[in-house]
mmCIF file of the N, C-alpha and C atoms, coordinates in Angstrom:
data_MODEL
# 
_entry.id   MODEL 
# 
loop_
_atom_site.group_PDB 
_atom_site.id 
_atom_site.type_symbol 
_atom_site.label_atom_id 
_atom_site.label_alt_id 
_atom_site.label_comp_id 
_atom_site.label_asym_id 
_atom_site.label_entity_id 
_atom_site.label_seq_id 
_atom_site.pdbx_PDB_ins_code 
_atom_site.Cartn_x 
_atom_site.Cartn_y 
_atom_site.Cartn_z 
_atom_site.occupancy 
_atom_site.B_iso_or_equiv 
_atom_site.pdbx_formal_charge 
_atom_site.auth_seq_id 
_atom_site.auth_comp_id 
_atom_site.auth_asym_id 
_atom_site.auth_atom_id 
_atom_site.pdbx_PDB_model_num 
ATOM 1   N N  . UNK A 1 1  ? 17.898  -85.163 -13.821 1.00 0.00 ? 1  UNK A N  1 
ATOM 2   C CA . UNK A 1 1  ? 16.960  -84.117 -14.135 1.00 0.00 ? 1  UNK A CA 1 
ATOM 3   C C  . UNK A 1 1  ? 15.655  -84.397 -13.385 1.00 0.00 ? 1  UNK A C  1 
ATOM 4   N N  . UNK A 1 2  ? 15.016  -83.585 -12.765 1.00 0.00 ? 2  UNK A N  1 
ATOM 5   C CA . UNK A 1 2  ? 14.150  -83.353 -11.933 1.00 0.00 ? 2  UNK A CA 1 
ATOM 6   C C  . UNK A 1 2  ? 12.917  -83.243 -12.788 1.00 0.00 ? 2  UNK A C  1 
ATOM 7   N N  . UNK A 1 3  ? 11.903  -83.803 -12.698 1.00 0.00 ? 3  UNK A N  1 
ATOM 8   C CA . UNK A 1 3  ? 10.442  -83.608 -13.536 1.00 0.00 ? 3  UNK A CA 1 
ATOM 9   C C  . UNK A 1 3  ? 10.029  -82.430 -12.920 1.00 0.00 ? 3  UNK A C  1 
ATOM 10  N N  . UNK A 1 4  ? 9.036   -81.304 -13.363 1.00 0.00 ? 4  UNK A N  1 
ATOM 11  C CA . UNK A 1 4  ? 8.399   -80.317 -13.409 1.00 0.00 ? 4  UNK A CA 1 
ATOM 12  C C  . UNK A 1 4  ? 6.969   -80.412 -13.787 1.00 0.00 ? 4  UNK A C  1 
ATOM 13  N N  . UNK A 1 5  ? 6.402   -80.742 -13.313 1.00 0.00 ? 5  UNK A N  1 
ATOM 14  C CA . UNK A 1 5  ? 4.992   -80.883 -13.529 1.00 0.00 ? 5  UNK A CA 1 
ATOM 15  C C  . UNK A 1 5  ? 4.409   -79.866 -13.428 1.00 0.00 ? 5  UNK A C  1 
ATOM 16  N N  . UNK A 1 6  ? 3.746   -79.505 -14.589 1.00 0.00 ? 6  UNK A N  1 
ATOM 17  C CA . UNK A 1 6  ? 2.775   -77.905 -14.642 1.00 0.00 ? 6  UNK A CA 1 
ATOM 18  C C  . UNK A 1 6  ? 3.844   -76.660 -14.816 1.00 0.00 ? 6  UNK A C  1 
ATOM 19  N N  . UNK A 1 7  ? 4.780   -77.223 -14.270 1.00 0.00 ? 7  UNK A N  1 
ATOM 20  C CA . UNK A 1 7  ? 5.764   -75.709 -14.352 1.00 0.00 ? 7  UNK A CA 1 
ATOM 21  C C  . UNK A 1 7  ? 6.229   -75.508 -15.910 1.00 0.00 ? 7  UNK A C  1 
ATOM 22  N N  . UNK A 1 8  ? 6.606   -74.153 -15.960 1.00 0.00 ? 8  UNK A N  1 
ATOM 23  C CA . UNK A 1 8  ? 7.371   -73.564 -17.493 1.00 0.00 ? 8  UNK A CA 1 
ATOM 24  C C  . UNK A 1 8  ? 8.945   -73.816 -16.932 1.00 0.00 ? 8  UNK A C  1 
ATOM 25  N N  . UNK A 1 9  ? 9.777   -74.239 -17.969 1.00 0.00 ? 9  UNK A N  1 
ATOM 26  C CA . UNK A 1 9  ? 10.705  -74.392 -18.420 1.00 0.00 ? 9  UNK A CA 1 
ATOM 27  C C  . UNK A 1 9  ? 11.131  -72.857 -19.067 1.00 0.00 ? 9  UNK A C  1 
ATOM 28  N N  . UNK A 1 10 ? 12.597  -72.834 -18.393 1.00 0.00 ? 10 UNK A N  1 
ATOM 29  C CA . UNK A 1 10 ? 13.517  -71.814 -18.924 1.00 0.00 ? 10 UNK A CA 1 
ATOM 30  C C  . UNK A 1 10 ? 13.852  -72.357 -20.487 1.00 0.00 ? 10 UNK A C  1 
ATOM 31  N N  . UNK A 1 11 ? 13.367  -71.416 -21.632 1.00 0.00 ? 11 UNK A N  1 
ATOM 32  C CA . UNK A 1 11 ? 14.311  -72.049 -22.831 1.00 0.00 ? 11 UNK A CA 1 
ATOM 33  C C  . UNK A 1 11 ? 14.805  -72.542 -23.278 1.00 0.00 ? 11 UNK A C  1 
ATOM 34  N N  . UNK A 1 12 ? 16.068  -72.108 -22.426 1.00 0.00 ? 12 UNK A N  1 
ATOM 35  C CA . UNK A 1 12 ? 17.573  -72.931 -22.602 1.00 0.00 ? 12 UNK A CA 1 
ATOM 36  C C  . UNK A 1 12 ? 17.592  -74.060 -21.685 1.00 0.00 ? 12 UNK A C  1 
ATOM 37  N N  . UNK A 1 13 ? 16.346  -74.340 -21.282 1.00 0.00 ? 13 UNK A N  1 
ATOM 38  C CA . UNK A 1 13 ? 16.527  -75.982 -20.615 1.00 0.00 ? 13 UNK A CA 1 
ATOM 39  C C  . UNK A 1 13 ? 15.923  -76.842 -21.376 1.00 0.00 ? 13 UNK A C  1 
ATOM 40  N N  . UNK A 1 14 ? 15.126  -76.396 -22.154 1.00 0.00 ? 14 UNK A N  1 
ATOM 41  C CA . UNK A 1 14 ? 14.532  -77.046 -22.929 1.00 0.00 ? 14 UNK A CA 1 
ATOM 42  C C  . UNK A 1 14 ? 15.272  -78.101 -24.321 1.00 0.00 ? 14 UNK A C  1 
ATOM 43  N N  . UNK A 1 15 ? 15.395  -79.028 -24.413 1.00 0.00 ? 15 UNK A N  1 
ATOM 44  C CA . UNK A 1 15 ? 16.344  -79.678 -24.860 1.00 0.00 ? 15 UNK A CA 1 
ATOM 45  C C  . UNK A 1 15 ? 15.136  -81.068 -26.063 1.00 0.00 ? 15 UNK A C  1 
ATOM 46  N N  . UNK A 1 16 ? 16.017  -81.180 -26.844 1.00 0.00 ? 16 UNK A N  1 
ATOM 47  C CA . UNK A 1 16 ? 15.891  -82.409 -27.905 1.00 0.00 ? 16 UNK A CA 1 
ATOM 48  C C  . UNK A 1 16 ? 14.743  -81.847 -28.467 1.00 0.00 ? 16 UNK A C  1 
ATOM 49  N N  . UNK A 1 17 ? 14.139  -80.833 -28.601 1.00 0.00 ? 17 UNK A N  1 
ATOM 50  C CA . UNK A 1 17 ? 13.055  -80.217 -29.658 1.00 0.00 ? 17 UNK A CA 1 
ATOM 51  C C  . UNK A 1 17 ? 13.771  -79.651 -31.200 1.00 0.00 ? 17 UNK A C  1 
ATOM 52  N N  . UNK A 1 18 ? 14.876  -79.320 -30.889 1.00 0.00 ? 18 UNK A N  1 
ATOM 53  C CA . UNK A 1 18 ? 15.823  -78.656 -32.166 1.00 0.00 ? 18 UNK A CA 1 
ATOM 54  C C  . UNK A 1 18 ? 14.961  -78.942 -33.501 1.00 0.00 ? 18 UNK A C  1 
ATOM 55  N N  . UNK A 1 19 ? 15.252  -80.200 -34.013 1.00 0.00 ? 19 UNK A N  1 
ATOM 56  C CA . UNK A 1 19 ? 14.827  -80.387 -35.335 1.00 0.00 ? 19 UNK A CA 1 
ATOM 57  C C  . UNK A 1 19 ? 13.434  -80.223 -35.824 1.00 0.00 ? 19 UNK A C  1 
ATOM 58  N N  . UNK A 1 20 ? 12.315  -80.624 -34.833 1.00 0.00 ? 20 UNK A N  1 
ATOM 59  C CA . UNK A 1 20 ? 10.867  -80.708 -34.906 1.00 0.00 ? 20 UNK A CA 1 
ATOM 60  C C  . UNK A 1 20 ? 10.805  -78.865 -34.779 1.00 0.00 ? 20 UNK A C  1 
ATOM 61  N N  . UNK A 1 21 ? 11.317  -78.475 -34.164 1.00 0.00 ? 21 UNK A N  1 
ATOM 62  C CA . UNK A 1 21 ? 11.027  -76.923 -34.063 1.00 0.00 ? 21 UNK A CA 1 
ATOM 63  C C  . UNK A 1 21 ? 11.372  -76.053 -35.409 1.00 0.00 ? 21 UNK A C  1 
ATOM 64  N N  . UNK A 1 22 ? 12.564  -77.158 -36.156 1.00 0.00 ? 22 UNK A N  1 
ATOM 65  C CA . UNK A 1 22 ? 13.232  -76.650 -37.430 1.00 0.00 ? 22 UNK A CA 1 
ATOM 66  C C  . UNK A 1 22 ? 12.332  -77.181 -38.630 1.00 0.00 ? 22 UNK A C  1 
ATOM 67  N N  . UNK A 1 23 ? 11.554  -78.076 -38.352 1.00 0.00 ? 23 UNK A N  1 
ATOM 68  C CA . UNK A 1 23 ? 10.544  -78.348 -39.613 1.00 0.00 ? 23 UNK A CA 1 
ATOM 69  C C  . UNK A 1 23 ? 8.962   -77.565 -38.952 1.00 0.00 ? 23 UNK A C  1 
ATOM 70  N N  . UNK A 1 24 ? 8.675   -77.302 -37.957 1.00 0.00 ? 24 UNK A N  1 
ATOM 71  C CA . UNK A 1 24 ? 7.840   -76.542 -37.619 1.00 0.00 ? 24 UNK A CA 1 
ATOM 72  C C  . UNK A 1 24 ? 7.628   -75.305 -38.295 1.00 0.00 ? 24 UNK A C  1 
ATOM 73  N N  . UNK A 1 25 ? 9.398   -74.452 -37.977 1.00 0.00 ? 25 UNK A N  1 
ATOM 74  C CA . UNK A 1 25 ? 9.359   -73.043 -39.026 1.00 0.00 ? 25 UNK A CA 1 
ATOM 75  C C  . UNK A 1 25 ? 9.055   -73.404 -40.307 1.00 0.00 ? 25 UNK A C  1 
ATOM 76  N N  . UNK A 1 26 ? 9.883   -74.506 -41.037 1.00 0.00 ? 26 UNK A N  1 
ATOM 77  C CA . UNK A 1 26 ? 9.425   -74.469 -42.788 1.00 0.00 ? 26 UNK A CA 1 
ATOM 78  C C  . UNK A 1 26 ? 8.317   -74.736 -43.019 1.00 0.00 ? 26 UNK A C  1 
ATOM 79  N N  . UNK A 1 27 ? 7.351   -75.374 -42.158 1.00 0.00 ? 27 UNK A N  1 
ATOM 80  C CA . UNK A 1 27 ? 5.853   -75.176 -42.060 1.00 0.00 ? 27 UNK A CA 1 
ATOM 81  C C  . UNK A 1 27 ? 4.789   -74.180 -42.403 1.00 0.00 ? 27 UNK A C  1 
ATOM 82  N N  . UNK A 1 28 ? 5.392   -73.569 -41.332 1.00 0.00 ? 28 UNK A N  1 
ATOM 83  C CA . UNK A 1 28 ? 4.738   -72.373 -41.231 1.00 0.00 ? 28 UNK A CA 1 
ATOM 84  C C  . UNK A 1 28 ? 4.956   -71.239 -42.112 1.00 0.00 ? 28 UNK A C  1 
ATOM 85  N N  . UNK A 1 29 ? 6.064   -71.593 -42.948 1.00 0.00 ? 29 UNK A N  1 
ATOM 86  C CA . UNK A 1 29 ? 6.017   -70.716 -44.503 1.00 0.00 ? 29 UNK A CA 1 
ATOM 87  C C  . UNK A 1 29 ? 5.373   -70.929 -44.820 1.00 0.00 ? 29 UNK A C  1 
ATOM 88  N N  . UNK A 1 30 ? 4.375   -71.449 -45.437 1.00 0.00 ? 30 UNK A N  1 
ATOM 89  C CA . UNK A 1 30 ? 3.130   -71.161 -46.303 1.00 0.00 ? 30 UNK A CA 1 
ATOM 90  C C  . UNK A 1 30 ? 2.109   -72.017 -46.206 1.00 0.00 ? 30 UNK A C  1 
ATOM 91  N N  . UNK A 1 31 ? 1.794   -72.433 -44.611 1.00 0.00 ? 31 UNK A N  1 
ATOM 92  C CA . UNK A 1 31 ? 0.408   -73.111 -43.886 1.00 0.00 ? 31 UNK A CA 1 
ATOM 93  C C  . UNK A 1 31 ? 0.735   -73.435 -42.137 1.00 0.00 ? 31 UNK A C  1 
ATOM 94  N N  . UNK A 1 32 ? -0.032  -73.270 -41.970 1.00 0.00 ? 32 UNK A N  1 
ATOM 95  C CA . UNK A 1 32 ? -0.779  -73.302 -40.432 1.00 0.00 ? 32 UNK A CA 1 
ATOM 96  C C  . UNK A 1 32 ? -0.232  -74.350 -39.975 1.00 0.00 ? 32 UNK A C  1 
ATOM 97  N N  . UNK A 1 33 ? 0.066   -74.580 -38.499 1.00 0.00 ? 33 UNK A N  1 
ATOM 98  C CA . UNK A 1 33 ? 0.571   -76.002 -37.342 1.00 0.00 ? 33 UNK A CA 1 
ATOM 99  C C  . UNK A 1 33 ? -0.514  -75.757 -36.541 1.00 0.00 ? 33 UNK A C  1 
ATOM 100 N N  . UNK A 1 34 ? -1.380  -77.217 -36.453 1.00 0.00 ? 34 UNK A N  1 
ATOM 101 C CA . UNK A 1 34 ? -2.153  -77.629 -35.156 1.00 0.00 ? 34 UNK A CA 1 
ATOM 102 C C  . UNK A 1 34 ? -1.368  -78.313 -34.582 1.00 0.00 ? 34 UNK A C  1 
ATOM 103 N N  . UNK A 1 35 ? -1.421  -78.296 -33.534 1.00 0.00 ? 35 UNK A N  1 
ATOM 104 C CA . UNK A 1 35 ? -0.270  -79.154 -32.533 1.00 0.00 ? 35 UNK A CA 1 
ATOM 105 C C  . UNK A 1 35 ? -1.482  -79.726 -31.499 1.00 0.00 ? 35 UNK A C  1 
ATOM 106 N N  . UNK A 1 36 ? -2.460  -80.889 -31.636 1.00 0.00 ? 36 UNK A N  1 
ATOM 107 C CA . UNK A 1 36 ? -2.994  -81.714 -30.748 1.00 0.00 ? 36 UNK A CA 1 
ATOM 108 C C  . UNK A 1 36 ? -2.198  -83.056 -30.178 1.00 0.00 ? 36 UNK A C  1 
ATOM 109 N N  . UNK A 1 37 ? -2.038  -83.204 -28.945 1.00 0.00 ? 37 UNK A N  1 
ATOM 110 C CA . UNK A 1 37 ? -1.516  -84.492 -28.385 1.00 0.00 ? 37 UNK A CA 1 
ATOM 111 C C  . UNK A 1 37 ? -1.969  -84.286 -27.252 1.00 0.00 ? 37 UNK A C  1 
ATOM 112 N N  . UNK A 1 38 ? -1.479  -85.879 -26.799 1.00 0.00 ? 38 UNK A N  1 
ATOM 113 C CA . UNK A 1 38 ? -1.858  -86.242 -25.390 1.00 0.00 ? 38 UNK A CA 1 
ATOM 114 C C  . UNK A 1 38 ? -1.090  -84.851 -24.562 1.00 0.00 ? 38 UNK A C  1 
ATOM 115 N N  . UNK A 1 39 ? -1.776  -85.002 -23.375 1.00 0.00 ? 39 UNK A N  1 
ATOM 116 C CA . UNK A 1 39 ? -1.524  -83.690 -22.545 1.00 0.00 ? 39 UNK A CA 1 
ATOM 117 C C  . UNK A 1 39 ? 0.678   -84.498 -21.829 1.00 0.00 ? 39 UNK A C  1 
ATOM 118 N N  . UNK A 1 40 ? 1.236   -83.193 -21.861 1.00 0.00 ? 40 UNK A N  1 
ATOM 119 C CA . UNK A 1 40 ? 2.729   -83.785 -21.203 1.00 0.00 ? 40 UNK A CA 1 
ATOM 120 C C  . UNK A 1 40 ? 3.646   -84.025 -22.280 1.00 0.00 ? 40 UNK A C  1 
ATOM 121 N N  . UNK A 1 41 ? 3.015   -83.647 -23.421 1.00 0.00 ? 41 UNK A N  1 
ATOM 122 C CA . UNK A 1 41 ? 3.854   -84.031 -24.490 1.00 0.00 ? 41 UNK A CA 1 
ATOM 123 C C  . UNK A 1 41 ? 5.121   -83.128 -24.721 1.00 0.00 ? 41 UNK A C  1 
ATOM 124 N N  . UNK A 1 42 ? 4.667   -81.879 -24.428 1.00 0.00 ? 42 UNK A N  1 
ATOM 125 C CA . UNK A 1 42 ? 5.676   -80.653 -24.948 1.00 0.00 ? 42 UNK A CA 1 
ATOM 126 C C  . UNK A 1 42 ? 5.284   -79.755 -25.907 1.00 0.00 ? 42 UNK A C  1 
ATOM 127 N N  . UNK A 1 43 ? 4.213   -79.701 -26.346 1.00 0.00 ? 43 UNK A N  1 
ATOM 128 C CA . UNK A 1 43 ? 3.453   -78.824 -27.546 1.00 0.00 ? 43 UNK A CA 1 
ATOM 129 C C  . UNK A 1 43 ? 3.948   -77.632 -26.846 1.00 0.00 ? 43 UNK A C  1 
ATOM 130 N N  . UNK A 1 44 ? 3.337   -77.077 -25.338 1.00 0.00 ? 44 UNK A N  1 
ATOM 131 C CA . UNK A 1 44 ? 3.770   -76.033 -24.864 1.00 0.00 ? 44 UNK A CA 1 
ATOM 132 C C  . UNK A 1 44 ? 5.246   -75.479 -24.557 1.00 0.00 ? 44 UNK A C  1 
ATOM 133 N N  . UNK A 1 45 ? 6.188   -76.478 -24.140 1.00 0.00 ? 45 UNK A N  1 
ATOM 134 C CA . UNK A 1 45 ? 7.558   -75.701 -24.560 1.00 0.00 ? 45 UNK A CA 1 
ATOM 135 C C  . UNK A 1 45 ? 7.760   -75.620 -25.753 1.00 0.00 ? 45 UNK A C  1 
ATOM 136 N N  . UNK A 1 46 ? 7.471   -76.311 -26.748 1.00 0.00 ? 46 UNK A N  1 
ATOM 137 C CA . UNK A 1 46 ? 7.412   -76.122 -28.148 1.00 0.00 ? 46 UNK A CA 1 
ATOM 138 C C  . UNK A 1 46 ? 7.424   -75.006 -28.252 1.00 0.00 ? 46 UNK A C  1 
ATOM 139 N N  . UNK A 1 47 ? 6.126   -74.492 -27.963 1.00 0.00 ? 47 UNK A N  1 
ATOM 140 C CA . UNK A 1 47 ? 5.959   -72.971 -28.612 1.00 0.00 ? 47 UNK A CA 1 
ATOM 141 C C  . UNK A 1 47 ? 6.580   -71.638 -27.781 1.00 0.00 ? 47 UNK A C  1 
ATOM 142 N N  . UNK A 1 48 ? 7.359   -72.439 -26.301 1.00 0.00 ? 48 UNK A N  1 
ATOM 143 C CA . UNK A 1 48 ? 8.515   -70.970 -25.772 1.00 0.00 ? 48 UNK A CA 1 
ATOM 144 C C  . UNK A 1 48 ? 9.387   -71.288 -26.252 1.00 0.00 ? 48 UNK A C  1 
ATOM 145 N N  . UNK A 1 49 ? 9.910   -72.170 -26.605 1.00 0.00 ? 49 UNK A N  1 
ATOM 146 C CA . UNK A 1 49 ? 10.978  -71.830 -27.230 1.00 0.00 ? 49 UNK A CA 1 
ATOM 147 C C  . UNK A 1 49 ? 11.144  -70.766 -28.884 1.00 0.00 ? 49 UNK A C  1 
ATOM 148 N N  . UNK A 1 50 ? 10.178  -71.269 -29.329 1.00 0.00 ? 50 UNK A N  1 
ATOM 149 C CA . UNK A 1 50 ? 9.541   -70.703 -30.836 1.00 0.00 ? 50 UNK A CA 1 
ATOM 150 C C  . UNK A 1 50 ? 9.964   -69.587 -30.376 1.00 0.00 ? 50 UNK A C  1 
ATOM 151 N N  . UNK A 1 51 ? 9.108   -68.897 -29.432 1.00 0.00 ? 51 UNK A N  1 
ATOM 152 C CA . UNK A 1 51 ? 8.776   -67.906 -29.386 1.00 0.00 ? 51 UNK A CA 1 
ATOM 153 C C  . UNK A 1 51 ? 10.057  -67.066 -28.657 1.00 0.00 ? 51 UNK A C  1 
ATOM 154 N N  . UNK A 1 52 ? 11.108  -67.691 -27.784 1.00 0.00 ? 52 UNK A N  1 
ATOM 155 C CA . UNK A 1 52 ? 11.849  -67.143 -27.452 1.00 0.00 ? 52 UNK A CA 1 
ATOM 156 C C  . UNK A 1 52 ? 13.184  -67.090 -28.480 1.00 0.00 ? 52 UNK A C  1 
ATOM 157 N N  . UNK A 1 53 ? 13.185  -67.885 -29.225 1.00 0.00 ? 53 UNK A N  1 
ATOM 158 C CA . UNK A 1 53 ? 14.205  -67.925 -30.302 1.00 0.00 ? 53 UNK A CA 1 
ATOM 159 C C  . UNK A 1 53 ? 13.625  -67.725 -31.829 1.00 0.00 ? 53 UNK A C  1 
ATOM 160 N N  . UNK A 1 54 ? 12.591  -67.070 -32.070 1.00 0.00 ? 54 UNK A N  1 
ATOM 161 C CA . UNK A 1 54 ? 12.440  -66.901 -33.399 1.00 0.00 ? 54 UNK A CA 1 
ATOM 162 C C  . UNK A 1 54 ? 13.220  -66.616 -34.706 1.00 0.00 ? 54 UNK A C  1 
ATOM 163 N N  . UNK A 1 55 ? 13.138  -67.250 -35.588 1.00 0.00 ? 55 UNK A N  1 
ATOM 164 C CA . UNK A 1 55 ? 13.687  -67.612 -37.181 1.00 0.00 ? 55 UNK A CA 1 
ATOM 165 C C  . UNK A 1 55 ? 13.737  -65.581 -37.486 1.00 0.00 ? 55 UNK A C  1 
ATOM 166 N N  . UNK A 1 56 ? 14.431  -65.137 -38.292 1.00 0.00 ? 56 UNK A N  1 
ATOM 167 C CA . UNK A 1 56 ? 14.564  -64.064 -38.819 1.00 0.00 ? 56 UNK A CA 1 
ATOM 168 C C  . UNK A 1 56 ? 13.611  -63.821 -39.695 1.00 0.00 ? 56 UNK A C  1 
ATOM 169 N N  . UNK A 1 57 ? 12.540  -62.666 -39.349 1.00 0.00 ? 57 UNK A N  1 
ATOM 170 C CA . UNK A 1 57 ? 11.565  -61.462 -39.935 1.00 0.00 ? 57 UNK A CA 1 
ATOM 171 C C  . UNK A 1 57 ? 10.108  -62.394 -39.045 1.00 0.00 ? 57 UNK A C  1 
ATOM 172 N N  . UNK A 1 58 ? 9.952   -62.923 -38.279 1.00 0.00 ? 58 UNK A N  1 
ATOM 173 C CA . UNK A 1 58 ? 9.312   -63.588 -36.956 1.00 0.00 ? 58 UNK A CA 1 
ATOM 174 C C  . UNK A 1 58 ? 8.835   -62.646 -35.612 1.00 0.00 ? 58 UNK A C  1 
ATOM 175 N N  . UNK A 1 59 ? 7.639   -62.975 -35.498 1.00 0.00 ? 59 UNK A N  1 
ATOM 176 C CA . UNK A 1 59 ? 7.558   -62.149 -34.338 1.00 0.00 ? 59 UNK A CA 1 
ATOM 177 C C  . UNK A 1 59 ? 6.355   -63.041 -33.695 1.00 0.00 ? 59 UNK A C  1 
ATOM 178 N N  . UNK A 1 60 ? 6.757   -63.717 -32.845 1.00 0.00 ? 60 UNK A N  1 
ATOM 179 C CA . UNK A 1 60 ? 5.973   -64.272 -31.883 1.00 0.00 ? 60 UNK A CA 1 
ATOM 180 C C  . UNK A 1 60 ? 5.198   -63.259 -31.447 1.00 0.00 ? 60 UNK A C  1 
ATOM 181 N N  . UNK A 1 61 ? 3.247   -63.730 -31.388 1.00 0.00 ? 61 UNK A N  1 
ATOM 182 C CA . UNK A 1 61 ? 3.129   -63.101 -30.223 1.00 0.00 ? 61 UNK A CA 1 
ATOM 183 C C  . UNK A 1 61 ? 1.664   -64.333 -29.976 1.00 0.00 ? 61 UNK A C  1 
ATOM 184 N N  . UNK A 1 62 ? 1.593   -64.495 -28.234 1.00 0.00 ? 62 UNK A N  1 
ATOM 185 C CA . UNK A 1 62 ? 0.656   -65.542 -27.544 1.00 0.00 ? 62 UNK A CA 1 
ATOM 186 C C  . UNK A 1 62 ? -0.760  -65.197 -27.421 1.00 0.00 ? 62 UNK A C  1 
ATOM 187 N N  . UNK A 1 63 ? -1.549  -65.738 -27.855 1.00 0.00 ? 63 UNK A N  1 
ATOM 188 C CA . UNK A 1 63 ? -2.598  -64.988 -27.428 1.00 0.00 ? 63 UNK A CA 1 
ATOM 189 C C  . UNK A 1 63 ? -3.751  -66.578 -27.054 1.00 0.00 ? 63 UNK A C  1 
ATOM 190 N N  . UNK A 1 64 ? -4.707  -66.287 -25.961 1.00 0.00 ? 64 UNK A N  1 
ATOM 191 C CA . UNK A 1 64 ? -5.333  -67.383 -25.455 1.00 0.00 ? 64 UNK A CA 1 
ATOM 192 C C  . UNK A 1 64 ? -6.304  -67.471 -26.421 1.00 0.00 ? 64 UNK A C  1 
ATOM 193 N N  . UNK A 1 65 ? -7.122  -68.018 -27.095 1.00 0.00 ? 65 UNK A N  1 
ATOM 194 C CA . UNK A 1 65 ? -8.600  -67.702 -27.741 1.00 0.00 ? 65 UNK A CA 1 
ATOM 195 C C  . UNK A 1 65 ? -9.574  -68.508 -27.165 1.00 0.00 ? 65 UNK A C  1 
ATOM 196 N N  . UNK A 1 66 ? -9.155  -69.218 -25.839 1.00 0.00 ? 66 UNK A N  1 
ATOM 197 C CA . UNK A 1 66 ? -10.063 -69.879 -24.977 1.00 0.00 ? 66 UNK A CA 1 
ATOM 198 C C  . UNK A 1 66 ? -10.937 -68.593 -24.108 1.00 0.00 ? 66 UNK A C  1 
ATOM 199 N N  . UNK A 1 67 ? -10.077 -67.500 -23.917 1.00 0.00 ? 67 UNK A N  1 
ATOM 200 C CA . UNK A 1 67 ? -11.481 -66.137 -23.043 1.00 0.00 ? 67 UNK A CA 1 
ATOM 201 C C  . UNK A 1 67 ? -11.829 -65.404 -24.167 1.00 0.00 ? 67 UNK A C  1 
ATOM 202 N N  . UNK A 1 68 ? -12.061 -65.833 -25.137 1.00 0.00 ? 68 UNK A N  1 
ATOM 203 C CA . UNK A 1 68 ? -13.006 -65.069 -25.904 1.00 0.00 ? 68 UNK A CA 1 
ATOM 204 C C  . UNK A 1 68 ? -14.571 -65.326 -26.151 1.00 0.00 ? 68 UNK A C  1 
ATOM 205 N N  . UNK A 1 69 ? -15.202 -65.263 -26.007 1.00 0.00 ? 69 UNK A N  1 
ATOM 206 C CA . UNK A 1 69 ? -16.952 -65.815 -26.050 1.00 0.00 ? 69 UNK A CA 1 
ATOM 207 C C  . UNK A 1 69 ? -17.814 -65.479 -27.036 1.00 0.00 ? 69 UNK A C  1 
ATOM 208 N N  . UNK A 1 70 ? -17.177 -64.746 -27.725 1.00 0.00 ? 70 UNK A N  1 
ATOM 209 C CA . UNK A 1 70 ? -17.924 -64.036 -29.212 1.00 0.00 ? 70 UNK A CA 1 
ATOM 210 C C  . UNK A 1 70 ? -17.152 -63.801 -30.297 1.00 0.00 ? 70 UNK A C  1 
ATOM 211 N N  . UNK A 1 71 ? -17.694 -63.703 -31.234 1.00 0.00 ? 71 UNK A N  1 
ATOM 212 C CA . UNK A 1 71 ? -16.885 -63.759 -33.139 1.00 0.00 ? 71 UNK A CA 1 
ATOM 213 C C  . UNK A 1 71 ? -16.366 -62.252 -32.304 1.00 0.00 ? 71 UNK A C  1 
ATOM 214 N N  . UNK A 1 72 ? -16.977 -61.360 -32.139 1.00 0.00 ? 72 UNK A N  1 
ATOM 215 C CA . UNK A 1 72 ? -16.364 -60.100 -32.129 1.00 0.00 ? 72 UNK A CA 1 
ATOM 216 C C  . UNK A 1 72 ? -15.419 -60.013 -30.726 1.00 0.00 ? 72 UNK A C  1 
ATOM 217 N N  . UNK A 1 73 ? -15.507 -60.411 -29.759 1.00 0.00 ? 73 UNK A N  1 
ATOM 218 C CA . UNK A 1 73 ? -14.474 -60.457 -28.920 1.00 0.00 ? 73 UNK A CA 1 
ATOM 219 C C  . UNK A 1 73 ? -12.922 -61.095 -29.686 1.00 0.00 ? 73 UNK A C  1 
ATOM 220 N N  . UNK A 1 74 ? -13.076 -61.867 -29.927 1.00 0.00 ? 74 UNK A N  1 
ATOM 221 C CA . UNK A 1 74 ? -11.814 -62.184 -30.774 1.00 0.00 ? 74 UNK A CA 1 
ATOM 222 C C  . UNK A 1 74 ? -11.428 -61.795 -32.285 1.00 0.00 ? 74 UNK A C  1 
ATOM 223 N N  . UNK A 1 75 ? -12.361 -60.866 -32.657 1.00 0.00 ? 75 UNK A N  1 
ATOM 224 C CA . UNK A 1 75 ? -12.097 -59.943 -33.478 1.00 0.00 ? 75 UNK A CA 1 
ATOM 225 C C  . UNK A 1 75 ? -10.901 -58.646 -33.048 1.00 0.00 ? 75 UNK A C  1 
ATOM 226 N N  . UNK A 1 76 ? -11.819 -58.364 -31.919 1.00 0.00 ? 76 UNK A N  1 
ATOM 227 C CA . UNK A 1 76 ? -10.938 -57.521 -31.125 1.00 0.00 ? 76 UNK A CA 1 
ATOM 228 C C  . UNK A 1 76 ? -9.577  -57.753 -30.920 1.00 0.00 ? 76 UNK A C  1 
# 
């Protein structure tokens, strides 16, 4: 397997997250996931895969809140 640095990963290449992704959803039944780590970790395929395979009544959606600059811009 070839390293990818900076690049996104297809989904279905994404491999050995299964279970952490499966206590992630029961999480997120009834409280919030911060996901801080060292940078390379996988937080970010973490969340395509989430998002490409979502749990039933789920609806991913991405949003940056790093270009927002005001309470009301990200109100918006």
């Amino acid at each position: 397997m070839k390293t990818n640095p900076g690049g996104q990963l297809d989904p279905s290449e994404i491999s050995g997250r299964d279970l952490q992704i499966k206590q992630l959803w029961t999480v997120l039944e009834g409280r919030c996931v911060y996901m801080n780590d060292l940078r390379r970790i996988g937080k970010t395929q973490i969340m395509v895969k989430m998002a490409a395979e979502p749990q039933p009544g789920w609806v991913c959606v991405k949003r940056d809140p790093g270009r927002f600059h005001t309470a009301e811009e990200f109100a918006r």
